[in-house]
Residue frames as a rotation matrix with the C-alpha (Angstrom) as fourth column:
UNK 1
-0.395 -0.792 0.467 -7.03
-0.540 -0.211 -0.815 -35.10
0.744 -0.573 -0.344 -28.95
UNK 2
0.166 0.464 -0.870 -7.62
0.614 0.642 0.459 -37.95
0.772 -0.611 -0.179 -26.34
UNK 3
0.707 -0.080 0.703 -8.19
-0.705 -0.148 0.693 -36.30
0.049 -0.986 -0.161 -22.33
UNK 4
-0.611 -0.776 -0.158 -5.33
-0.287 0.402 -0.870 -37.11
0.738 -0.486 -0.468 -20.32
UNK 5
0.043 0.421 -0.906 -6.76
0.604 0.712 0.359 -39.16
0.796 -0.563 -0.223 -16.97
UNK 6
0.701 0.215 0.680 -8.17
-0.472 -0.575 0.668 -37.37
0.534 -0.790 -0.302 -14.27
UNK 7
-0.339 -0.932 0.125 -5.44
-0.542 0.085 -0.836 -37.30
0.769 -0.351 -0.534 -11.58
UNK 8
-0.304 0.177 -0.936 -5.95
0.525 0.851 -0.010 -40.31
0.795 -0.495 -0.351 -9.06
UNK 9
-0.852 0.045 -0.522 -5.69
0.507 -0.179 -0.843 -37.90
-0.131 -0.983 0.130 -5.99
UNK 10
-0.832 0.555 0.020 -8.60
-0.551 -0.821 -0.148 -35.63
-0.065 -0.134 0.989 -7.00
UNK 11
-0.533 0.484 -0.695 -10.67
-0.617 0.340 0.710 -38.64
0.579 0.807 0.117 -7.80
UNK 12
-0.799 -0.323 -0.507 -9.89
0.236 0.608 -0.758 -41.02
0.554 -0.725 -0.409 -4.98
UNK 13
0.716 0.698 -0.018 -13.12
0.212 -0.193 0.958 -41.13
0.666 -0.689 -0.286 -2.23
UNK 14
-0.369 -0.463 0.806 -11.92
-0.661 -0.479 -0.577 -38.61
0.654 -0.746 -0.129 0.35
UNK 15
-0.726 0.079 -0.683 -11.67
0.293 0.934 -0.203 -40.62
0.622 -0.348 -0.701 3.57
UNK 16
-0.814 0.573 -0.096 -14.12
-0.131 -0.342 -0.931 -38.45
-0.566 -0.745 0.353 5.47
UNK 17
-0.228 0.935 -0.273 -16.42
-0.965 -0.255 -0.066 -39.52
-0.131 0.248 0.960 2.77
UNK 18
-0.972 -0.168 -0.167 -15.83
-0.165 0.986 -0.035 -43.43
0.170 -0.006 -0.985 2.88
UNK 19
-0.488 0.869 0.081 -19.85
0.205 0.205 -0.957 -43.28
-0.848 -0.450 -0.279 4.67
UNK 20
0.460 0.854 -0.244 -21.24
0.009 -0.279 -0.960 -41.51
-0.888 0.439 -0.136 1.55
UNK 21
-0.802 -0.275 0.529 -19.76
0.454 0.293 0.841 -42.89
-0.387 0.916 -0.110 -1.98
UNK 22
-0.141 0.851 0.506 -22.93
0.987 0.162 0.002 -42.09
-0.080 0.499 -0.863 -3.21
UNK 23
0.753 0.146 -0.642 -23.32
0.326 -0.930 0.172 -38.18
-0.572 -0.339 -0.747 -1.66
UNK 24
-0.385 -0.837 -0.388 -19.43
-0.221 -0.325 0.920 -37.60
-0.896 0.440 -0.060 -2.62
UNK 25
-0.786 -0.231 0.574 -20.42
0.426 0.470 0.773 -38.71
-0.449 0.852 -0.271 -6.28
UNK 26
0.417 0.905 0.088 -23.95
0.892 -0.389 -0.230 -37.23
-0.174 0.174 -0.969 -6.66
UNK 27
0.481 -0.408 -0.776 -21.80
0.179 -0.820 0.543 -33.77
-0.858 -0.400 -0.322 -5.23
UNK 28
-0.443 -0.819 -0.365 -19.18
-0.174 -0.321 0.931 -33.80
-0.879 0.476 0.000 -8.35
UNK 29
-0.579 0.340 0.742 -21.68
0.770 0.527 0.360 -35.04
-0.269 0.779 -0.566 -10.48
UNK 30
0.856 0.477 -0.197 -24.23
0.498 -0.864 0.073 -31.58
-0.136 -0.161 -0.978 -9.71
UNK 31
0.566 -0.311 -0.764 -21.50
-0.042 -0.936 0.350 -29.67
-0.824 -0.166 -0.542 -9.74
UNK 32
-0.730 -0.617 0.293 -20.19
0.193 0.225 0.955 -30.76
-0.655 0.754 -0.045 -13.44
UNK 33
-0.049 0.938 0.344 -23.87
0.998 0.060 -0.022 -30.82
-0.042 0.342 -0.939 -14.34
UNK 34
0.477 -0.002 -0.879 -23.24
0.327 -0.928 0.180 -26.99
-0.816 -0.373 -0.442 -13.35
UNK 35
0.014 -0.952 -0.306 -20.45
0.154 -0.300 0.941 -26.47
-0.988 -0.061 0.143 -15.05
UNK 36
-0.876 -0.134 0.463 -21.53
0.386 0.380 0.840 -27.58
-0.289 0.915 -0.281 -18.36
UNK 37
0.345 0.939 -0.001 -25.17
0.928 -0.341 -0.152 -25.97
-0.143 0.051 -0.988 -18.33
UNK 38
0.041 -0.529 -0.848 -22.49
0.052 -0.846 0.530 -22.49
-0.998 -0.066 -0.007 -17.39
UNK 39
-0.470 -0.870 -0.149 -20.89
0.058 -0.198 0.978 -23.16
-0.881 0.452 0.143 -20.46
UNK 40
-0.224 0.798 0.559 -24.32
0.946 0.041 0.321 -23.50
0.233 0.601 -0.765 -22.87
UNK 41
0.227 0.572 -0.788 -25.85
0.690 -0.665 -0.284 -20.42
-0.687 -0.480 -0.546 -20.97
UNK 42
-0.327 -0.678 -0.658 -22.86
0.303 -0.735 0.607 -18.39
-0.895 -0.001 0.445 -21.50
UNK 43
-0.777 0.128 0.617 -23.38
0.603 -0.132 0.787 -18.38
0.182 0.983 0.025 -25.49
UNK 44
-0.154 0.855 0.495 -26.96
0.835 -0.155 0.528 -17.10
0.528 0.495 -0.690 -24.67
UNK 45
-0.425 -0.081 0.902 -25.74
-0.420 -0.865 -0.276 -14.05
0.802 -0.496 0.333 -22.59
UNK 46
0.710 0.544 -0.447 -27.01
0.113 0.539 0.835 -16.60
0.695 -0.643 0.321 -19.07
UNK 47
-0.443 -0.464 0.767 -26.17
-0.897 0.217 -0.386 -17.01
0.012 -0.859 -0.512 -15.61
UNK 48
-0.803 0.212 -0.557 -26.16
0.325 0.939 -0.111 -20.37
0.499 -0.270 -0.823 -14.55
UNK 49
-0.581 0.739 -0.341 -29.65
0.764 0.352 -0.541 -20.40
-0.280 -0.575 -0.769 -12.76
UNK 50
-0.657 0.562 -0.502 -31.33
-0.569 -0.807 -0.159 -17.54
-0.494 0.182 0.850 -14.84
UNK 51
-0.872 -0.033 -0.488 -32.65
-0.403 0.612 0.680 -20.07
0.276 0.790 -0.547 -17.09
UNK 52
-0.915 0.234 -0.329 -35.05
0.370 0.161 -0.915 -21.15
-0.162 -0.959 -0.234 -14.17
UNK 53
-0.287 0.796 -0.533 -36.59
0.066 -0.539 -0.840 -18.13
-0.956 -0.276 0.102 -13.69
UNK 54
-0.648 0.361 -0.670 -37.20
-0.742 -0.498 0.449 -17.47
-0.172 0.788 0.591 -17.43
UNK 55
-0.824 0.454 -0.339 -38.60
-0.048 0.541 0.840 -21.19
0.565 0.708 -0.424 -17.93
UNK 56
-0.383 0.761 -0.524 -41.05
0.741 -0.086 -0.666 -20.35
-0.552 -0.643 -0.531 -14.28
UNK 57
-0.418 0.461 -0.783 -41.96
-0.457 -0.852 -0.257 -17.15
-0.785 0.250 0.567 -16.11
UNK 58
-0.855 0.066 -0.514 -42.30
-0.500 0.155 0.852 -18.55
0.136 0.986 -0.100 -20.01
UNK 59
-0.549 0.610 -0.572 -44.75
0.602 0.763 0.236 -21.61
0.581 -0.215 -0.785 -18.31
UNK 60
0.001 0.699 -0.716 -47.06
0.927 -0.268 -0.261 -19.45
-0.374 -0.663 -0.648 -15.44
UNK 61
0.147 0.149 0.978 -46.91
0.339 -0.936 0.091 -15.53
0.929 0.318 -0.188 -17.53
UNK 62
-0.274 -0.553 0.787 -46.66
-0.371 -0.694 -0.617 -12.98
0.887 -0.461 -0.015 -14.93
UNK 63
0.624 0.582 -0.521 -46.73
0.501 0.214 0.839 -13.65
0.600 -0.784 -0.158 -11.42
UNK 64
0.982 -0.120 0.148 -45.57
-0.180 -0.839 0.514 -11.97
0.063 -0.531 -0.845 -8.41
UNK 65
0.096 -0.913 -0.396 -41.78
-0.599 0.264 -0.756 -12.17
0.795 0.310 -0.522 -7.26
UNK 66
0.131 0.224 0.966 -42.64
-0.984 0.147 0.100 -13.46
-0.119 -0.963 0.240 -4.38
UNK 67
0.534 0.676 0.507 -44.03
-0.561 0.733 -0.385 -16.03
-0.632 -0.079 0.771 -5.60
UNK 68
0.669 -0.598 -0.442 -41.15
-0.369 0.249 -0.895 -16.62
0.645 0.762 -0.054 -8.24
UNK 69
0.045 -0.724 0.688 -39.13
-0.903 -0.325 -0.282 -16.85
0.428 -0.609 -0.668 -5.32
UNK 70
0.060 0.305 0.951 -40.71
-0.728 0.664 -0.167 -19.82
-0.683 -0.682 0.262 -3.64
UNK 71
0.772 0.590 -0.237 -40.42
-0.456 0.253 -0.853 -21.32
-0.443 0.767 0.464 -7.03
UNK 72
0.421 -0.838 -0.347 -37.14
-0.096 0.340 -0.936 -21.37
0.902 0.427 0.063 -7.83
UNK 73
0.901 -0.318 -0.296 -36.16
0.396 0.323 0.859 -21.87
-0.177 -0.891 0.417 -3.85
UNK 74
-0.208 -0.925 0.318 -33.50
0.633 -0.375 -0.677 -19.56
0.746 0.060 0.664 -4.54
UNK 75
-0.426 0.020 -0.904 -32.67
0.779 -0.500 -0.378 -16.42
-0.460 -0.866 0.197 -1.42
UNK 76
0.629 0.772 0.085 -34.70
0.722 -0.541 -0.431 -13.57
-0.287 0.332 -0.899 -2.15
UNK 77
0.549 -0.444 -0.708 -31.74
-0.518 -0.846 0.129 -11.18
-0.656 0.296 -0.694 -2.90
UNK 78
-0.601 -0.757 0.255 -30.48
-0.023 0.335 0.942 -13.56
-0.799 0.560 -0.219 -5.55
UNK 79
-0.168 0.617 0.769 -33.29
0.986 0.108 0.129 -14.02
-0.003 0.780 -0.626 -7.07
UNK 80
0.564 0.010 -0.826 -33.49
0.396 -0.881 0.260 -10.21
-0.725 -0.473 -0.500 -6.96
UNK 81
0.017 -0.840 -0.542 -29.86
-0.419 -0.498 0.759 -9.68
-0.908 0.215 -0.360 -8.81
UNK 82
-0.666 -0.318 0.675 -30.73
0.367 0.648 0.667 -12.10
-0.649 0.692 -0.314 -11.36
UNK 83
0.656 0.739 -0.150 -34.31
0.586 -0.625 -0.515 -10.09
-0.474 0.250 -0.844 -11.94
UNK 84
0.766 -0.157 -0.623 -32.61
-0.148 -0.987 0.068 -6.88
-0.626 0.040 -0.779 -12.38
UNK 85
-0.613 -0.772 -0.171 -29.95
-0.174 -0.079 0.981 -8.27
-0.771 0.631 -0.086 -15.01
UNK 86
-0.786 0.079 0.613 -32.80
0.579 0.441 0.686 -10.13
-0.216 0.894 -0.392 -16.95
UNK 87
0.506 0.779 -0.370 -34.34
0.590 -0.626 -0.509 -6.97
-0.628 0.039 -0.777 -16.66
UNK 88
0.195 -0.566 -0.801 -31.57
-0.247 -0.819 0.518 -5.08
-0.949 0.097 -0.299 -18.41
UNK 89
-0.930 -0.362 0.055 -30.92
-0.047 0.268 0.962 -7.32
-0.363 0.893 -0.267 -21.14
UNK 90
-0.730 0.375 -0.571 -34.48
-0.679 -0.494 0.543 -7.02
-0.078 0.784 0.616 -21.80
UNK 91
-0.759 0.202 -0.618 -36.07
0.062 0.968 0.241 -10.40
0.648 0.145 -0.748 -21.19
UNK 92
-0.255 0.759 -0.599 -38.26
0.947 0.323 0.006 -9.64
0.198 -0.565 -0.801 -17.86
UNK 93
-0.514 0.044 0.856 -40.09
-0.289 -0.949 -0.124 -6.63
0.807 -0.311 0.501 -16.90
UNK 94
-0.688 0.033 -0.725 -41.27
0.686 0.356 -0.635 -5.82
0.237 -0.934 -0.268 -13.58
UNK 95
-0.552 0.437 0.710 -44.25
-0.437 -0.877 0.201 -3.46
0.710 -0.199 0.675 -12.28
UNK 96
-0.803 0.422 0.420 -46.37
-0.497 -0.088 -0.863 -2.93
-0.328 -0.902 0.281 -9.33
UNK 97
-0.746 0.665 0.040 -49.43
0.647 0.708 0.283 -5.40
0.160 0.236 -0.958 -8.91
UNK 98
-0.639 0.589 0.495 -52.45
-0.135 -0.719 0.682 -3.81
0.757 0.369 0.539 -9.60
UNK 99
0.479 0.773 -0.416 -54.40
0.124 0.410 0.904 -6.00
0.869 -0.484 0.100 -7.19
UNK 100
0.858 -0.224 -0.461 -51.45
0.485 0.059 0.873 -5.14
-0.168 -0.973 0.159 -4.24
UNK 101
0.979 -0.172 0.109 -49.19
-0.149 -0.970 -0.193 -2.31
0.139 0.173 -0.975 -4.35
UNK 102
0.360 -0.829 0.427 -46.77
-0.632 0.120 0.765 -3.57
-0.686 -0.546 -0.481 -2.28
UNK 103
0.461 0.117 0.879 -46.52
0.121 0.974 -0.193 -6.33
-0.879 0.196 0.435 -4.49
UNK 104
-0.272 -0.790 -0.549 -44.45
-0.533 -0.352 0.770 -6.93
-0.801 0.502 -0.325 -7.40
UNK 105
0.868 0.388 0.309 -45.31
-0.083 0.728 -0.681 -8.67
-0.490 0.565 0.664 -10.77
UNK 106
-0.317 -0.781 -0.538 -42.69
-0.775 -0.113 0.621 -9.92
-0.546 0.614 -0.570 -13.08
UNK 107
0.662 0.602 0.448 -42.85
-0.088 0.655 -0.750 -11.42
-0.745 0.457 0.486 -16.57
UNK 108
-0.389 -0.762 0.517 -41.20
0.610 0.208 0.765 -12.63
-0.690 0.613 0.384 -19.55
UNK 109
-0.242 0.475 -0.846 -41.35
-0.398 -0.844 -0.360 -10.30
-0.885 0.250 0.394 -22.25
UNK 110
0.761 0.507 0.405 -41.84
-0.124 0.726 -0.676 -10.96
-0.637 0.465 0.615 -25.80
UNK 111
0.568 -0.681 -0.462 -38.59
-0.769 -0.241 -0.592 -9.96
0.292 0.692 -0.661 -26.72
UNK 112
-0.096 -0.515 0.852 -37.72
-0.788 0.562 0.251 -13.21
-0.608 -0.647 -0.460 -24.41
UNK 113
0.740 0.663 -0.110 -39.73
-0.565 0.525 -0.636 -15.42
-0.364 0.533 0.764 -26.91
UNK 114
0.882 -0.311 -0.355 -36.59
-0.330 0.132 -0.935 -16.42
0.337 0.941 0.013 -28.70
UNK 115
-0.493 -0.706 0.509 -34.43
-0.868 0.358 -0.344 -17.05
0.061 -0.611 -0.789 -25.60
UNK 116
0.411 0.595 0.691 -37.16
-0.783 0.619 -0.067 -19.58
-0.467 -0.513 0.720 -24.86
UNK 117
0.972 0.203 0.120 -36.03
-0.135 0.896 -0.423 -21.96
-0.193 0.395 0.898 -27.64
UNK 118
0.192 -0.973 -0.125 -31.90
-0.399 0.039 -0.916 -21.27
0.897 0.226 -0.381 -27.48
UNK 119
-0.419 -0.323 0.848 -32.60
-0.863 0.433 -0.262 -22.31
-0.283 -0.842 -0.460 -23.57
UNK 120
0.926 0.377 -0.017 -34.53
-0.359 0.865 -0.351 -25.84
-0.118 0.331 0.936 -25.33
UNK 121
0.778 -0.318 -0.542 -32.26
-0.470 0.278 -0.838 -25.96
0.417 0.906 0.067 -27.43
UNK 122
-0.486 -0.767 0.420 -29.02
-0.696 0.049 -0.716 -25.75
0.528 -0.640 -0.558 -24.56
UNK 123
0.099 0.740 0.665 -31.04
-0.988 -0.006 0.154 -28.11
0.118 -0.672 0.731 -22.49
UNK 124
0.953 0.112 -0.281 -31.49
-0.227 0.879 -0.418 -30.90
0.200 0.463 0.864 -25.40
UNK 125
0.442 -0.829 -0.344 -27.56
-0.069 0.350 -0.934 -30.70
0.894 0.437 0.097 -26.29
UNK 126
-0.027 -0.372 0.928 -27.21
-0.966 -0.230 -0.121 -30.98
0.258 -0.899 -0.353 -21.86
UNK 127
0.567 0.343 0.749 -29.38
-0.536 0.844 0.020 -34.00
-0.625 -0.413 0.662 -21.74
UNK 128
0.978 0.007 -0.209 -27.69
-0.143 0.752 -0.644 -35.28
0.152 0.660 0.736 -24.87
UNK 129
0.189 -0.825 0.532 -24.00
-0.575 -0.532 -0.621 -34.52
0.796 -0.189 -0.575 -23.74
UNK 130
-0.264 -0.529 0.806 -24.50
-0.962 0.089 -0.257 -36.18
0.064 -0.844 -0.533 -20.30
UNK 131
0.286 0.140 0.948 -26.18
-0.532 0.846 0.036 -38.96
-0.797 -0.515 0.316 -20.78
UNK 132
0.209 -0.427 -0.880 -23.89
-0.753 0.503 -0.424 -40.18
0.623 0.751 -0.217 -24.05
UNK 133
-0.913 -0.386 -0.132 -23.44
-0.318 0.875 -0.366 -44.13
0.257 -0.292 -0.921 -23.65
UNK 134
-0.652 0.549 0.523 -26.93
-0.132 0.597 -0.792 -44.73
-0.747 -0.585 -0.317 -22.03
UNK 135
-0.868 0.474 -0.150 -29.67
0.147 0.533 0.833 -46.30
0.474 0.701 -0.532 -23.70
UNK 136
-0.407 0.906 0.114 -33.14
0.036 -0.108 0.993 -45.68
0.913 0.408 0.011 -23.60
UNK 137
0.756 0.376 -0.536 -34.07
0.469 0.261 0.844 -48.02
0.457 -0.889 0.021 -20.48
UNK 138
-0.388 -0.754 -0.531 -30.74
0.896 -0.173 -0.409 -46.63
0.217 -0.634 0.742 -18.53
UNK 139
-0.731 -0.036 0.681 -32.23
0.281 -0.926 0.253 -43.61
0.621 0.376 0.687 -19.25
UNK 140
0.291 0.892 -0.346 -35.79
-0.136 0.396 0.908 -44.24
0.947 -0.217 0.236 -17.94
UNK 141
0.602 0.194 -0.774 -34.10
0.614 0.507 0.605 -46.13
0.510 -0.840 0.187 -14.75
UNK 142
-0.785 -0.619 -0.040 -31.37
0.567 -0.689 -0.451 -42.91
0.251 -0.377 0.891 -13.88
UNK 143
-0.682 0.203 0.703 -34.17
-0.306 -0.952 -0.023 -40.76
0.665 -0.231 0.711 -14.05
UNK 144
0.254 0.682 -0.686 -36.48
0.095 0.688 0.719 -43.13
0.962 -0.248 0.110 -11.90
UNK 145
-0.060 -0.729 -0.682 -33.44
0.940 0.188 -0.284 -43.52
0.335 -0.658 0.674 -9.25
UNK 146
-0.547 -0.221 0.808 -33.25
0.635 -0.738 0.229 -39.96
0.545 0.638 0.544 -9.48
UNK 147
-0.232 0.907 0.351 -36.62
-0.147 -0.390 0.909 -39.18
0.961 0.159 0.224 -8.62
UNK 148
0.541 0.712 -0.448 -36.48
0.202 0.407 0.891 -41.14
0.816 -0.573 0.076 -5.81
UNK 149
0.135 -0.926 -0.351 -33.48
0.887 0.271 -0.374 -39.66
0.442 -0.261 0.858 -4.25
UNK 150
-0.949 0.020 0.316 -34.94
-0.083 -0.979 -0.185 -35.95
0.306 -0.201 0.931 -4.52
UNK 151
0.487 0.874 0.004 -38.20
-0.289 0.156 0.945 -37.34
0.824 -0.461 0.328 -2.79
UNK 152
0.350 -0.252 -0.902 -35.94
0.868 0.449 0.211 -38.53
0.352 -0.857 0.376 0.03
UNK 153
-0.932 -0.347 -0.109 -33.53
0.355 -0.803 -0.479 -35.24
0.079 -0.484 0.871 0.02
UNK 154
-0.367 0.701 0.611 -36.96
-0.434 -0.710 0.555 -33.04
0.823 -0.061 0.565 -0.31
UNK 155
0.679 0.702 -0.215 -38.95
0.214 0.090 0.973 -34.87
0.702 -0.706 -0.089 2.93
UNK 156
-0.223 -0.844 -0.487 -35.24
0.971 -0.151 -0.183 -34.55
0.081 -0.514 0.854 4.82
UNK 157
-0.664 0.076 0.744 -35.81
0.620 -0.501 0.604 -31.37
0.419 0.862 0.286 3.86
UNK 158
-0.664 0.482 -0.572 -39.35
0.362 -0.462 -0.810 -30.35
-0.654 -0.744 0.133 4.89
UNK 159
0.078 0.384 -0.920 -40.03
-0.586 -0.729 -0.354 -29.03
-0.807 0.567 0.168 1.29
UNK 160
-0.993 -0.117 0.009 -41.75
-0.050 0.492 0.869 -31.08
-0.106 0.862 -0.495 -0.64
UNK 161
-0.746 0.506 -0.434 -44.80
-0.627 -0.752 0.202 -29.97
-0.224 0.422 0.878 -2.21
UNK 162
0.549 0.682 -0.483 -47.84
-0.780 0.626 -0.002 -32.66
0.301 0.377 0.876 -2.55
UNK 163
-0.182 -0.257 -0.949 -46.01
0.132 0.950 -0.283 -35.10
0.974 -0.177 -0.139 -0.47
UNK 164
0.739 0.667 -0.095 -47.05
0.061 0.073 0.995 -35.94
0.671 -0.742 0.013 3.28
């Protein structure tokens, strides 16, 4: 079945964005990039941005939530609601730091082990999915371009780790 064309008006640069082609295109481009990561998750019982925390947990083993927090730069009561589901389904557990009460550890369990490679797996068939048509070097120079675009938004920003 061939896609019918996207409708001109929804497509069209809005004229309040005429200054930022680029921004207005990055913008629909992240938020498809969204959309389609949603739709991989889903299969693996995910929220869009749980994935994150499981691959900060899977890579650093337990650490505090704090510190998960600052990690995934997400608000501290989201990252919170997302804890407390991938606590239910079994994937993270949470318990008091031994070294600071107040404190909170959280890890992946081992019953997570097996999410670890269905989120690879959803990842591969993202990268392969969006970037159908490019070649190698396109590849290489998107993510290059890329790179240098979230070094500009991150010093805008303020937050950008190991840069000056």
């Amino acid at each position: 079945m061939k896609a019918e064309p996207a409708d001109p008006a929804c497509t069209a640069l809005p004229s309040a964005a005429l200054g930022g082609p680029v921004s207005h295109a990055l913008s629909r481009v992240a938020r498809l990039h969204r959309t389609a990561a949603g739709k991989l998750l889903k299969g693996l019982g995910l929220y869009p941005g749980q994935e994150f925390l499981m691959m900060c947990l899977w890579d650093s083993g337990a650490v505090r939530q704090s510190e998960l927090i600052k990690a995934v730069d997400l608000d501290p009561s989201t990252v919170t609601k997302m804890l407390q589901r991938l606590e239910q389904t079994g994937h993270v557990r949470r318990r008091p730091d031994p070294d600071d009460r107040r404190a909170v550890l959280v890890e992946a369990t081992d019953a997570s082990c097996a999410l670890h490679s269905d989120v690879q797996r959803a990842w591969t068939d993202l990268e392969e999915h969006t970037l159908t048509g490019l070649g190698p070097a396109e590849r290489a120079e998107l993510t290059r371009l890329l790179a240098k675009v979230e070094e500009n938004l991150c010093r805008e920003a303020g937050d950008c780790p190991g840069l000056p």
